[in-house]
DSSP file (Angstrom, degrees, kcal/mol; ACC not computed):
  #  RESIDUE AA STRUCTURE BP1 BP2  ACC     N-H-->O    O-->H-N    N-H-->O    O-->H-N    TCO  KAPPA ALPHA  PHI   PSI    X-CA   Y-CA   Z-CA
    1    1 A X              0   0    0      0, 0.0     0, 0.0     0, 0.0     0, 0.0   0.000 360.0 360.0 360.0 130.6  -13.9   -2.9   -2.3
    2    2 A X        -     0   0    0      1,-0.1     2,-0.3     0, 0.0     0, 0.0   0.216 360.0-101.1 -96.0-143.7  -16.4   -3.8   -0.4
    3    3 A X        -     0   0    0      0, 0.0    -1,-0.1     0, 0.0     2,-0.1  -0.976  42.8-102.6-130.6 153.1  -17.1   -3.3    3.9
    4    4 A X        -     0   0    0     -2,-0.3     3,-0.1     1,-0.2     0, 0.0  -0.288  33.9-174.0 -67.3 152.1  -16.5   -6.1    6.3
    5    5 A X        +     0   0    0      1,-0.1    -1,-0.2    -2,-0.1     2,-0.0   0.675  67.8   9.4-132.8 -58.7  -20.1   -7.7    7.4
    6    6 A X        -     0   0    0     21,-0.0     2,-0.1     2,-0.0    -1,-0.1   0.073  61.7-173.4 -70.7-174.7  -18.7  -10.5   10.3
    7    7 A X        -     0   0    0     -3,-0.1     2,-0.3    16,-0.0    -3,-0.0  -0.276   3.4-162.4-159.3 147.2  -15.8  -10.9   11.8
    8    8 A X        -     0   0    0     -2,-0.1     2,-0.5     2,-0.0    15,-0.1  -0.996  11.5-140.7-136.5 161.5  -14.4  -13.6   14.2
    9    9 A X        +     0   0    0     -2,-0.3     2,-0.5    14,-0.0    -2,-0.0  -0.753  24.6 169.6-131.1 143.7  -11.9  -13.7   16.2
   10   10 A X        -     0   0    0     -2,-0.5     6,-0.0     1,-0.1     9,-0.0  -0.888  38.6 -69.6-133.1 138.8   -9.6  -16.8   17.0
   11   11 A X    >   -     0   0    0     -2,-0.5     3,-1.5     1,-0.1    -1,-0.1  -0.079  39.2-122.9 -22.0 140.5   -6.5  -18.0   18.5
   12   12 A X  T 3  S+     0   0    0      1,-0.3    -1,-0.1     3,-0.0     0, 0.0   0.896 111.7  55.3 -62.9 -35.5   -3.5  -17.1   17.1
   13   13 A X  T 3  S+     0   0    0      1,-0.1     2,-1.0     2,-0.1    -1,-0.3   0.559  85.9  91.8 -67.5 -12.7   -2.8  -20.8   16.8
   14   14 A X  S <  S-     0   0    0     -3,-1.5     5,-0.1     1,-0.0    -1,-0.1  -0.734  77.8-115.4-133.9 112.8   -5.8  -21.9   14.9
   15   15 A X    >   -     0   0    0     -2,-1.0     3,-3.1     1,-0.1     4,-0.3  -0.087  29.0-118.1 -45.5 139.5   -5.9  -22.1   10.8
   16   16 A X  T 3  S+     0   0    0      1,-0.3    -1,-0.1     2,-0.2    23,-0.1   0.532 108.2  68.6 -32.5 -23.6   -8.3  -19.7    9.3
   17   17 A X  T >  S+     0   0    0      1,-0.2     3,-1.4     2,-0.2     4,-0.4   0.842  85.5  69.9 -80.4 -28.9  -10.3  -22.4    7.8
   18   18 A X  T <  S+     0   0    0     -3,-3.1    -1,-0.2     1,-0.4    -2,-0.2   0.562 107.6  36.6-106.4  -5.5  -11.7  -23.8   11.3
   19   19 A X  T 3> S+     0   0    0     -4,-0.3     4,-2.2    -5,-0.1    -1,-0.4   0.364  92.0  96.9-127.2  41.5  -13.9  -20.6   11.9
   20   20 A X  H <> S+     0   0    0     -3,-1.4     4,-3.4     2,-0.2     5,-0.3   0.973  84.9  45.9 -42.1 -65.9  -14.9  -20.1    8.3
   21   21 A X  H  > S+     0   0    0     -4,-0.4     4,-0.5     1,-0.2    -1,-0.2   0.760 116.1  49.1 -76.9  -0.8  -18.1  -21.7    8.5
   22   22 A X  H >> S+     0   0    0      2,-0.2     4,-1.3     3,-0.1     3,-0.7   0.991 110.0  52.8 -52.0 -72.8  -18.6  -19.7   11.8
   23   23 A X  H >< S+     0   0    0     -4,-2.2     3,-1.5     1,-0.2    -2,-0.2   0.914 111.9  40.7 -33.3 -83.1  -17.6  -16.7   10.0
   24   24 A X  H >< S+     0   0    0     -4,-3.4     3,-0.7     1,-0.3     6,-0.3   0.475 103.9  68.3 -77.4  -6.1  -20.1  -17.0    7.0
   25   25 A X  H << S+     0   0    0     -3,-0.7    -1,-0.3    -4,-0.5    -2,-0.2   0.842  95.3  62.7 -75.4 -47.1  -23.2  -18.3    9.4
   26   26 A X  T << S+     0   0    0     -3,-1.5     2,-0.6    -4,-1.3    -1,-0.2   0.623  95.2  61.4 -53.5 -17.2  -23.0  -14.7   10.8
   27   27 A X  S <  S-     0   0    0     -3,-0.7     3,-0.4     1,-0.2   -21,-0.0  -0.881  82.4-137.6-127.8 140.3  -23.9  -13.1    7.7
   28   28 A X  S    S-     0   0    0     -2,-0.6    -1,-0.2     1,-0.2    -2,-0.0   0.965  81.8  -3.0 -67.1 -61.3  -27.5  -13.9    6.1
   29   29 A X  S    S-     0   0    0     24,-0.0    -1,-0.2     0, 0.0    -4,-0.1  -0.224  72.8-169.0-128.4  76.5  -27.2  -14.3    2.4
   30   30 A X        -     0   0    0     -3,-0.4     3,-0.1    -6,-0.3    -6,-0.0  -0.056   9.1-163.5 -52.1 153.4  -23.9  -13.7    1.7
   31   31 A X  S    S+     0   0    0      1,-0.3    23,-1.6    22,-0.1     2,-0.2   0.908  70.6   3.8-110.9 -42.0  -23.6  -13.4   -2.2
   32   32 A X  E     -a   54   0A   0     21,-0.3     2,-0.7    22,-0.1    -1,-0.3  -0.767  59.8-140.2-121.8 152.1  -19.5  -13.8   -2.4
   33   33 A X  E     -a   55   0A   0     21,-2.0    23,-2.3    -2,-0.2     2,-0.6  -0.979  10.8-164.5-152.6 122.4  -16.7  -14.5   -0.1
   34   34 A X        +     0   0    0     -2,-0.7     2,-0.5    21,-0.2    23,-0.1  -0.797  34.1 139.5-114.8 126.5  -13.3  -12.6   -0.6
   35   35 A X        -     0   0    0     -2,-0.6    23,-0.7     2,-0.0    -2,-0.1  -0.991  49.5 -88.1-179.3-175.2  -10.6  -14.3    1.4
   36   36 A X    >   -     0   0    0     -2,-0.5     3,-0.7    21,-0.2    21,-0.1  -0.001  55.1 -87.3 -92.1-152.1   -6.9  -15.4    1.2
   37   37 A X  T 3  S+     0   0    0      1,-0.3    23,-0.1     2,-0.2    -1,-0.1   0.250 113.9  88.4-118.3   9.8   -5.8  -18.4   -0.1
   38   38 A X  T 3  S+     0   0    0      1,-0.2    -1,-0.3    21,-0.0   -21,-0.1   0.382  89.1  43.7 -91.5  16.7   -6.3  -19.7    3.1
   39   39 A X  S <  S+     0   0    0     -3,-0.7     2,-1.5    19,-0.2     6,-0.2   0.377  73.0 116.5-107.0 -29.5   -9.6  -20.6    2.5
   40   40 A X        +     0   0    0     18,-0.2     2,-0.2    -4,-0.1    20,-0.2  -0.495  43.4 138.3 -90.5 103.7   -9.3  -22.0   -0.7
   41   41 A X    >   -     0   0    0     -2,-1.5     3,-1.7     1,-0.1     4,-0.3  -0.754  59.7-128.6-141.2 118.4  -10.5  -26.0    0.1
   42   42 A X  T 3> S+     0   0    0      1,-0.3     4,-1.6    -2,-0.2     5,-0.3   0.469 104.6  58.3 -54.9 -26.7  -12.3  -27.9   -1.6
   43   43 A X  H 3> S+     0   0    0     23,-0.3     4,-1.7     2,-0.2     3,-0.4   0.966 116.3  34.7 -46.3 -54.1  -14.6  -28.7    1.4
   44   44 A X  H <> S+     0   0    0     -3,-1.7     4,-2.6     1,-0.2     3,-0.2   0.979 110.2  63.0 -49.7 -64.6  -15.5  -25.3    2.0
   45   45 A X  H  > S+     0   0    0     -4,-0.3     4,-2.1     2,-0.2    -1,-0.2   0.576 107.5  48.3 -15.2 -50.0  -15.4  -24.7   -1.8
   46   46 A X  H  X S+     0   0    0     -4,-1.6     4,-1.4    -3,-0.4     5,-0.4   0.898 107.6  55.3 -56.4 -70.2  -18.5  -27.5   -1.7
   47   47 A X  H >X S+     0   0    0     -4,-1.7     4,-1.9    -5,-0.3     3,-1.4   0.952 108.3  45.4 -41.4 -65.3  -20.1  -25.7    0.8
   48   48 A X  H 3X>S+     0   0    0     -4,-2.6     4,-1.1    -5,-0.3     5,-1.0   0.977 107.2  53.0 -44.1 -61.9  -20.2  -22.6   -1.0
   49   49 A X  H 3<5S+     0   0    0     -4,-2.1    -1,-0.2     2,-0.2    -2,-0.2   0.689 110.7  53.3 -54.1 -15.3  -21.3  -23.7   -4.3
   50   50 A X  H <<5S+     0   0    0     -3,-1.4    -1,-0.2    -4,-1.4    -2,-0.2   0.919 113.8  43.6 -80.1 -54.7  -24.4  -25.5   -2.3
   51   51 A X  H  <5S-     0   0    0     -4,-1.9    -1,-0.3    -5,-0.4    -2,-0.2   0.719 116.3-120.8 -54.0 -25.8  -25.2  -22.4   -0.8
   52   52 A X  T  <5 +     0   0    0     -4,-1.1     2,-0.5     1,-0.3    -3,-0.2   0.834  63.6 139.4  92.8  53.4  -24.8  -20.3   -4.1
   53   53 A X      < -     0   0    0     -5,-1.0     2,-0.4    -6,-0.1   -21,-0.3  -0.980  52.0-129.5-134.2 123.2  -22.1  -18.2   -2.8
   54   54 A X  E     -a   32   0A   0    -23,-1.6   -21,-2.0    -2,-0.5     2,-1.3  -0.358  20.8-131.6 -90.5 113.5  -19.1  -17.4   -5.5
   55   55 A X  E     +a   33   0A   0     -2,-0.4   -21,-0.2   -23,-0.2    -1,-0.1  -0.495  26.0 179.9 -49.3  78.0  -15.5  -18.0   -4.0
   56   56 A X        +     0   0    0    -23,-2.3     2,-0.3    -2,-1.3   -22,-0.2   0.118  40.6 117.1-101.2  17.0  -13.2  -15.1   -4.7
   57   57 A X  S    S-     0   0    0    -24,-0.2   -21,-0.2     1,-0.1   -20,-0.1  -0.548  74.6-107.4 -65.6 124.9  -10.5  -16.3   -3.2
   58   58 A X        -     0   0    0    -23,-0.7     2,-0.3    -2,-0.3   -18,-0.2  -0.184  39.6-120.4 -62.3 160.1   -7.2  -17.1   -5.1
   59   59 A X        -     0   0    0      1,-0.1   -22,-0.1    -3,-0.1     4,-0.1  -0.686  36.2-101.2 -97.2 139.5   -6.7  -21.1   -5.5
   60   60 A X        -     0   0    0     -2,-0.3    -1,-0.1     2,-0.2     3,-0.1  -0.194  24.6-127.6 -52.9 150.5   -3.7  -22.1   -4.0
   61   61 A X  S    S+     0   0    0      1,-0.2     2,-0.6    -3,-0.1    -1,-0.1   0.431 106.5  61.8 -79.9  -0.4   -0.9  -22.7   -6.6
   62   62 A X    >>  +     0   0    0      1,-0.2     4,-1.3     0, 0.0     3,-0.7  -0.956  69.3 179.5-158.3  88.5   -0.4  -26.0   -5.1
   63   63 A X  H 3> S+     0   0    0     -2,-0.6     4,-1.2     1,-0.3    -1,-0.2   0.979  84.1  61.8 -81.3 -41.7   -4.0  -28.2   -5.6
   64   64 A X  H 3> S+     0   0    0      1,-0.3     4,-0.9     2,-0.3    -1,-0.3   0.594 104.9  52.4 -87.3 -27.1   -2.8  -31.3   -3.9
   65   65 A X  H X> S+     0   0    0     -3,-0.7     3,-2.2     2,-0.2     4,-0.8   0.944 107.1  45.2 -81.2 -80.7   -2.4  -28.8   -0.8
   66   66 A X  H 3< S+     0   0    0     -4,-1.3     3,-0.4     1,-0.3   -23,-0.3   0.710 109.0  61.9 -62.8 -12.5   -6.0  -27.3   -0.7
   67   67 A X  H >< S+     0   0    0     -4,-1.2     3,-1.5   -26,-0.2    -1,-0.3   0.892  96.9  67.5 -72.9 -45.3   -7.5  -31.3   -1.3
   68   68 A X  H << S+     0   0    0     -3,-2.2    -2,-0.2    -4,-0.9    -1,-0.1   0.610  89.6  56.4 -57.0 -24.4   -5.8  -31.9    1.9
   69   69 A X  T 3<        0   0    0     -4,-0.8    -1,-0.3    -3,-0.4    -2,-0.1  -0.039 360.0 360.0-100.6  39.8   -7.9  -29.9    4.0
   70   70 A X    <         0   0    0     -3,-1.5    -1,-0.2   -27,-0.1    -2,-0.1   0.704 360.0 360.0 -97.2 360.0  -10.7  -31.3    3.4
């Protein structure tokens, strides 16, 4: 288990996903990204891989769902 390095802080109202790349900007070379499964979309997904940072998120059961937020 690692230690929190960011955090940001949002509206109650507002999906997880919309301050991700917020979120991961704060931290300098992040190596991995541990998150819920509210994360898991293939835009971000993209984004990581460019950046060379390994997703460690579980994938939604449901792919047709995380394609939808992209």
């Amino acid at each position: 288990m690692g230690r929190p390095l960011a955090f940001l802080i949002t509206p109650g109202n507002t999906h997880d996903l919309v301050g991700a790349r917020g979120l991961i900007s704060m931290v300098r070379t992040p190596r991995r990204l541990l998150a819920d499964r509210a994360y898991d979309a293939r835009s971000l997904r993209d984004e990581l891989a460019a950046r060379r940072i390994k997703a460690c998120d579980p994938a939604k059961s449901d792919p047709q769902a995380s394609a939808s937020l992209r």
